[in-house]
N, C-alpha and C positions, 0 to 999 in steps of 0.2 A: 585590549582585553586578552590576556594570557589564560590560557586553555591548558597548562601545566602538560601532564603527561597524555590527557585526552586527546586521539588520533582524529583525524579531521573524520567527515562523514562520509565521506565517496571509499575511502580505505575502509571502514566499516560495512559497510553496503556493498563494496566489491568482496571482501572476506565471505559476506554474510551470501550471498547470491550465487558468489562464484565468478566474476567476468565485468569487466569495467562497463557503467553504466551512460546512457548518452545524454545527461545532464548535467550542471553543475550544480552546486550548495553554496550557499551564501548564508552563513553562520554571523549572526553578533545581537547582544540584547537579548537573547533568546526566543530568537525567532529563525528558522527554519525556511530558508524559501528556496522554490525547486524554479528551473528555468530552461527547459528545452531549448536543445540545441539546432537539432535534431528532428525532423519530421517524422519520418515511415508511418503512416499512418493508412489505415483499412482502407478502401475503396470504397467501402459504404458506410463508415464509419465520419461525421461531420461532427470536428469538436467546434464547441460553443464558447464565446467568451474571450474572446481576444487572443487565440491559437495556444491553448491546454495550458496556461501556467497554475499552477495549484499552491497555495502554502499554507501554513499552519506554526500557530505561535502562542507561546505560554503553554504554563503545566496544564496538562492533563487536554490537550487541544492539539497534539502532535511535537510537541519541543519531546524530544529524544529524553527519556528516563538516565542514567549513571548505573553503570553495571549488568553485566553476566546475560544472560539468558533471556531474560525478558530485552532487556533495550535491543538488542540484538533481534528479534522477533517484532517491536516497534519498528525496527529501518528498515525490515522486509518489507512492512506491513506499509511505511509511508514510500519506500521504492515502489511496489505495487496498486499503490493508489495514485501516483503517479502518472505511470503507463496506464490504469484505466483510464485515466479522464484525460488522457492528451491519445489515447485511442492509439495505442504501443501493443496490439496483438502481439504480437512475436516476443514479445518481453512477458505480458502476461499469462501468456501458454506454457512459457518455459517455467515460470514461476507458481506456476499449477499444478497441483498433481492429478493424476488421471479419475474424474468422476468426479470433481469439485466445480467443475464448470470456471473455464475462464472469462475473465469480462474482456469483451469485444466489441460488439456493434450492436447485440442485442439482447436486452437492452444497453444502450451507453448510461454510463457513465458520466457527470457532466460535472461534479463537481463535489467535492467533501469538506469536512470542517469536525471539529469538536472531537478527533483521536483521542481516544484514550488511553492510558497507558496498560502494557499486555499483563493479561494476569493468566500463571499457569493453573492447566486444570490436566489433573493425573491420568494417565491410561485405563484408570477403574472405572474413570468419569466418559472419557471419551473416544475410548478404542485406540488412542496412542498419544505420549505424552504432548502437550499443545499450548501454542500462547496465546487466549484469546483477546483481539485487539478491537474492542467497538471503536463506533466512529456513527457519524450521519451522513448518509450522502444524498445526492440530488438525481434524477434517472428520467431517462425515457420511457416508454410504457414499451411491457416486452411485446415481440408481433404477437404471442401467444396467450396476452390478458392476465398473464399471471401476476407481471409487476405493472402496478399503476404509475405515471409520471409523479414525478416531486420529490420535495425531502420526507425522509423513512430513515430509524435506525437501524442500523447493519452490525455484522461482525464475522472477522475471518479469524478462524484459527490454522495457525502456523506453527511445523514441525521441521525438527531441523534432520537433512536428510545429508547420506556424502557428497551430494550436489550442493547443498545449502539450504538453505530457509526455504521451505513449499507450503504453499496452500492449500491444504488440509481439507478443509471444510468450512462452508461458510451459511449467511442465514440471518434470520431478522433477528434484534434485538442484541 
């Protein structure tokens, strides 16, 4: 399957982030699949599920959108859901911006599916311009009763900064 001028996805996600990521991509059919290399993972942080592989395939379900701004805010958004559910603190603090709360240990993270692809919403809307990316994901209960366990829809908005793509803000639905 010939990809024409489309650069692979680690080159985009490295652009997009800023700094080579400790996964690979395995691209074909249009499916998307992430695969740790790679551990570093929290000391209290226990991923679930046969040591964090995550993936996501077909439109509107995580396969990477074609063009500009928004796809480019999608491989943030599937680079960081990544590191949440394989429990990548250090990946997703940096990927955070300050008062967004990064996903860590509590609650984890265990697993996501049904990415959607980012839609912008303008700084009149959201205090700076933003790609909002839903998705479903799967969770631990937070220690402080706020997030219950199980699947719940989510969504992070992502802004692009001179570091790269950060997490903005995030939130149900």
């Amino acid at each position: 399957m010939s990809h024409g001028s489309r650069r692979p996805f680690a080159h985009w996600a490295t652009w997009a982030i800023g700094f080579v990521l400790p996964f690979a991509v395995v691209v074909g059919g249009g499916v998307v699949g992430y695969h740790v290399l790679t551990a570093g993972h929290h000391p209290s942080c226990h991923p679930v599920g046969g040591g964090g592989a995550a993936s996501a395939a077909g439109p509107g379900s995580g396969a990477p959108s074609v063009g500009g701004d928004a796809a480019e805010a999608e491989q943030a958004a599937l680079v960081y859901l990544n590191a949440a559910v394989t429990c990548d603190c250090g990946l997703t603090r940096k990927l955070t911006l300050p008062g967004a709360g990064a996903w860590c240990a509590d609650p984890q993270m265990l697993a996501y599916r049904d990415v959607r692809p980012a839609v912008f919403v303008p700084a009149s809307e959201a205090g700076a311009d933003v790609y909002n990316v839903a998705f479903e994901m799967n969770t631990t209960a937070s220690s402080d009763q706020m997030m219950w366990p199980g699947w719940q829809d989510w969504s992070f908005d992502f802004t692009r900064t001179p570091q790269g793509w950060r997490l903005r803000s995030q939130g149900m639905g």
